[in-house]
C-alpha positions as CSV (number, residue, x, y, z in Angstrom):
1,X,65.3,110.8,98.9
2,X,66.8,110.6,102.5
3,X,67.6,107.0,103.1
4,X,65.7,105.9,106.0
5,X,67.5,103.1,108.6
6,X,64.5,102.9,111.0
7,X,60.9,103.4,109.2
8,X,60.1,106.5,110.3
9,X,59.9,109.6,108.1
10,X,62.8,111.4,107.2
11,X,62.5,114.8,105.9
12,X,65.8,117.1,104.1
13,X,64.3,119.5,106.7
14,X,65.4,117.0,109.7
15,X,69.2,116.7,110.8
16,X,70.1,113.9,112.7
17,X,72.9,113.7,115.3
18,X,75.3,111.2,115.8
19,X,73.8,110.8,119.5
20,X,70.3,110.2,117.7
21,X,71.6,107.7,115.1
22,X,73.7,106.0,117.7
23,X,70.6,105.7,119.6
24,X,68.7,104.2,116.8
25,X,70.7,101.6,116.4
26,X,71.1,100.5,120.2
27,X,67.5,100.0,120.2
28,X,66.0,99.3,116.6
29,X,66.9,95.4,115.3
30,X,65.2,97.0,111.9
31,X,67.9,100.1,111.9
32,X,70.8,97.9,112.4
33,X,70.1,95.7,109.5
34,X,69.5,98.6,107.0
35,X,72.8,100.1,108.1
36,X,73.8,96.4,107.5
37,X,72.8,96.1,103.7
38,X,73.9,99.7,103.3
39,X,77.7,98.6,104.2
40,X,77.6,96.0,101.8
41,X,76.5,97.4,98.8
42,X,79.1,100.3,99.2
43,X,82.5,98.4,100.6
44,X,84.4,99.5,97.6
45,X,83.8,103.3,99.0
46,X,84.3,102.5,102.6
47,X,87.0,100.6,102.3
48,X,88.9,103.4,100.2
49,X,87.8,106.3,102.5
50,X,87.1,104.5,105.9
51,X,89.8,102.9,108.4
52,X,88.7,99.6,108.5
53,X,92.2,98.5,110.7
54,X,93.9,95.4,111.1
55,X,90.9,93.2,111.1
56,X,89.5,94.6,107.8
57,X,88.7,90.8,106.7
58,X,87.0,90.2,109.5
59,X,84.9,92.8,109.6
60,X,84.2,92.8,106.0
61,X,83.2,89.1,106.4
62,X,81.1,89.9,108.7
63,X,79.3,92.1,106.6
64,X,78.7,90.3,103.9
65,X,77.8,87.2,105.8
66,X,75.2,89.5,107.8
67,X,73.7,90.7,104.1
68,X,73.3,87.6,102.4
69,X,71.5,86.3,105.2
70,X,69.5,89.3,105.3
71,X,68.7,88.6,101.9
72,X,68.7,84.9,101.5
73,X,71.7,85.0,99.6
74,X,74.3,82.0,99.1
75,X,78.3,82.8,99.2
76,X,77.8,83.9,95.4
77,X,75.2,86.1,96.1
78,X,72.2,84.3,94.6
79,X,69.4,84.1,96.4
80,X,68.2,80.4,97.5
81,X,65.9,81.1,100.9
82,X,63.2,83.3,101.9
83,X,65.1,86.8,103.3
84,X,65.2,86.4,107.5
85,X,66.0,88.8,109.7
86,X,69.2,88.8,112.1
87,X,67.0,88.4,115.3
88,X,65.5,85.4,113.9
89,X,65.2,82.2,115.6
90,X,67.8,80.9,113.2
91,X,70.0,83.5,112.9
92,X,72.5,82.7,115.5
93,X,73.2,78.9,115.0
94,X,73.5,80.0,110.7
95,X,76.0,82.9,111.4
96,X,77.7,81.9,114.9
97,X,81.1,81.1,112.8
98,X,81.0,85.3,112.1
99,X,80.5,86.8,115.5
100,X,81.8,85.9,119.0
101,X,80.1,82.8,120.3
102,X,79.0,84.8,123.7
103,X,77.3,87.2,121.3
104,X,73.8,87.4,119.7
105,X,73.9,88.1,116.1
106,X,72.3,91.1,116.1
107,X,74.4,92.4,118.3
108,X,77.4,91.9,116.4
109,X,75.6,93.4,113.5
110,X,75.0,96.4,115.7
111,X,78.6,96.6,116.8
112,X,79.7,96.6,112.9
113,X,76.8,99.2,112.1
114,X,78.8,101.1,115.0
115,X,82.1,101.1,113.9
116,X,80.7,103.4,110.9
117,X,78.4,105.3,112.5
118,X,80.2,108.8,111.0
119,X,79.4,107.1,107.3
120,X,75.9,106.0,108.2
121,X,75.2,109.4,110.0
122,X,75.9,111.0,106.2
123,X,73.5,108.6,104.9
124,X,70.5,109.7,107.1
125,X,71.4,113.3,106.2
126,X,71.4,112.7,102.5
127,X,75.2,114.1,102.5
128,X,76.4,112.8,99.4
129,X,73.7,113.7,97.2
130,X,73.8,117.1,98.9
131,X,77.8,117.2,98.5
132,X,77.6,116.3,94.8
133,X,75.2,119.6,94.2
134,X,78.0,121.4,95.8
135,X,80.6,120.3,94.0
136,X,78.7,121.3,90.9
137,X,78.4,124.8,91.9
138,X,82.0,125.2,92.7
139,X,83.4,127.7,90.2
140,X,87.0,128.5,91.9
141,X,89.0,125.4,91.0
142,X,92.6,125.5,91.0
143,X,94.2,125.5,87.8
144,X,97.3,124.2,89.3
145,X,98.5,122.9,92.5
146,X,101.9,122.5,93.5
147,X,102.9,119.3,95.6
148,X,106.7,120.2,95.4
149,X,108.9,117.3,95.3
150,X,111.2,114.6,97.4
151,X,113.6,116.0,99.5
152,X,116.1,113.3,98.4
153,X,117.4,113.2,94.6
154,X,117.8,110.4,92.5
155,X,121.3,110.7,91.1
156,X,120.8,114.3,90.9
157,X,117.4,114.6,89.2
158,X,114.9,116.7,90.8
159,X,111.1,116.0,90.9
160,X,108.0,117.9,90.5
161,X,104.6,117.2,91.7
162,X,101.7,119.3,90.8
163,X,97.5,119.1,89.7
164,X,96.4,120.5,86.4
165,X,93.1,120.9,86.4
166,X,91.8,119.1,83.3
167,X,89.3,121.6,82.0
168,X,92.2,124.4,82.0
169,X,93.3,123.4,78.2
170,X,97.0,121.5,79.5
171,X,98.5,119.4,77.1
172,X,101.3,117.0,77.6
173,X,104.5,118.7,76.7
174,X,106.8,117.8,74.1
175,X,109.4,114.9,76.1
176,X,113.2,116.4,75.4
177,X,115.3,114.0,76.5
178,X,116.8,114.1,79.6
179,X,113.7,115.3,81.1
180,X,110.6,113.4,80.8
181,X,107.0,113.8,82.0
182,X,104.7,111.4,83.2
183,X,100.6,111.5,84.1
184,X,99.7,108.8,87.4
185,X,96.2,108.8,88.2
186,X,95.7,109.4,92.2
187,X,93.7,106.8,94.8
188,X,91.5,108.2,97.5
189,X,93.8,107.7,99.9
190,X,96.6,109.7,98.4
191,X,93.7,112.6,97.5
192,X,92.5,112.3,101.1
193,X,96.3,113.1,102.4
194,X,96.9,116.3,100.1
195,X,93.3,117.5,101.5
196,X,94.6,117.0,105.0
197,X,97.8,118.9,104.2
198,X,95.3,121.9,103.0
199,X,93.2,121.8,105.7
200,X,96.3,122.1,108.0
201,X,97.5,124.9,106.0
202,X,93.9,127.0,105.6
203,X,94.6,126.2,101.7
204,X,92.2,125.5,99.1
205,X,89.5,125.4,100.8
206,X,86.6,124.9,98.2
207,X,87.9,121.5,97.8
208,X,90.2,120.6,100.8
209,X,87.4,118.6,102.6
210,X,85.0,117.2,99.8
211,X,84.8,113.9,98.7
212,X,88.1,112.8,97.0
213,X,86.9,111.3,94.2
214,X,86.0,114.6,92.9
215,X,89.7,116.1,92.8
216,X,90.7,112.7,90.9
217,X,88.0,113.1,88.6
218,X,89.0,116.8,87.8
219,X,92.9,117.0,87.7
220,X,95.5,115.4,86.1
221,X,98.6,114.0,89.1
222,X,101.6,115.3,86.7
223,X,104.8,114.1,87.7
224,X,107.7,116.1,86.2
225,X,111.7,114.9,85.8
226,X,114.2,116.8,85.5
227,X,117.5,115.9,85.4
228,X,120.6,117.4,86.4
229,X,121.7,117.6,82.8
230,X,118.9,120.3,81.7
């Protein structure tokens, strides 16, 4: 089911712009606050895949100040009061400690809503349930990728970076000292930076711009030693 910000009905068949979804939320109180509660419930993915800059605190506060009025919530999230909108009567003298004071609240909500207007354009377009029926169908996985390694060496060791795709069968080698092997689980952030690299490089290019996660979830990061010695 398309999530819908504004009321209206929202059809797979219907593609909405940025322009339109902008739009929307310049004009619809309604819109901005289901963008609102949409940011909240998902900050652990935003914040891993979205650039949230210096004033991340702030504008995560503002976020989940915004939804728990919404919702009637306290600071713990438990509901105490009847849910209000952010254009009611008491909305700005309850949340004027979030926004700036020559503000109305829903229009700092709407400047928030703004700032991830790429994520909640995906939303309306049912993206990541369409991505994640992609992914599926992808049958031309890597087996390996090579990362290559530091230009600098660590008292003559060299490294080695590389992906193994998990459902390819590898097995952790036997260790023989001096050389030792090492499996590190990747962050989104790291994932997002090899994709880039790809991208840049026209390589890889059934996975070099869907969601991270997905490459974590299917590869092992292998991190190989070698000393000078072997």
């Amino acid at each position: 089911m398309v999530v819908n910000f504004n009321g209206a009905d929202m059809t797979e068949e219907k593609i909405w712009s940025k322009e339109e979804i902008t739009q929307m939320l310049e004009n619809n109180p309604v819109a901005v606050e289901r963008a609102i509660l949409r940011l909240n419930d998902n900050l652990p993915f935003l914040y891993a895949r979205f650039n949230f800059g210096t004033v991340a605190w702030i504008i995560e506060n503002k976020i989940k100040k915004f939804a728990q009025f919404l919702r009637g919530q306290d600071e713990n999230g438990v509901k105490r009061w009847e849910p209000k909108s952010l254009t009611h009567r008491i909305a700005d003298r309850q949340l004027k400690k979030v926004y700036y004071p020559e503000q109305k609240c829903i229009d700092s909500a709407r400047k928030v809503a703004l700032h991830f207007i790429d994520y909640i354009v995906n939303v309306a377009n049912n993206h990541y349930e369409k991505e994640k029926e992609a992914v599926e169908q992808i049958q031309d996985w890597p087996e390996r990728i090579d990362l290559g390694g530091p230009s600098q060496r660590r008292y003559g060791d060299r490294y080695e970076y590389e992906l193994v795709f998990k459902d390819s069968g590898y097995s952790l080698p036997n260790s023989q000292w001096p050389t030792f092997y090492a499996f590190e689980r990747l962050t989104v952030q790291e994932a997002m930076m090899l994709q880039s690299a790809w991208r840049s490089r026209n390589k890889y290019q059934s996975i070099n711009s869907i969601d991270p996660q997905y490459i974590i979830d299917r590869y092992h990061y292998v991190k190989t030693t070698h000393s000078y010695l072997d």
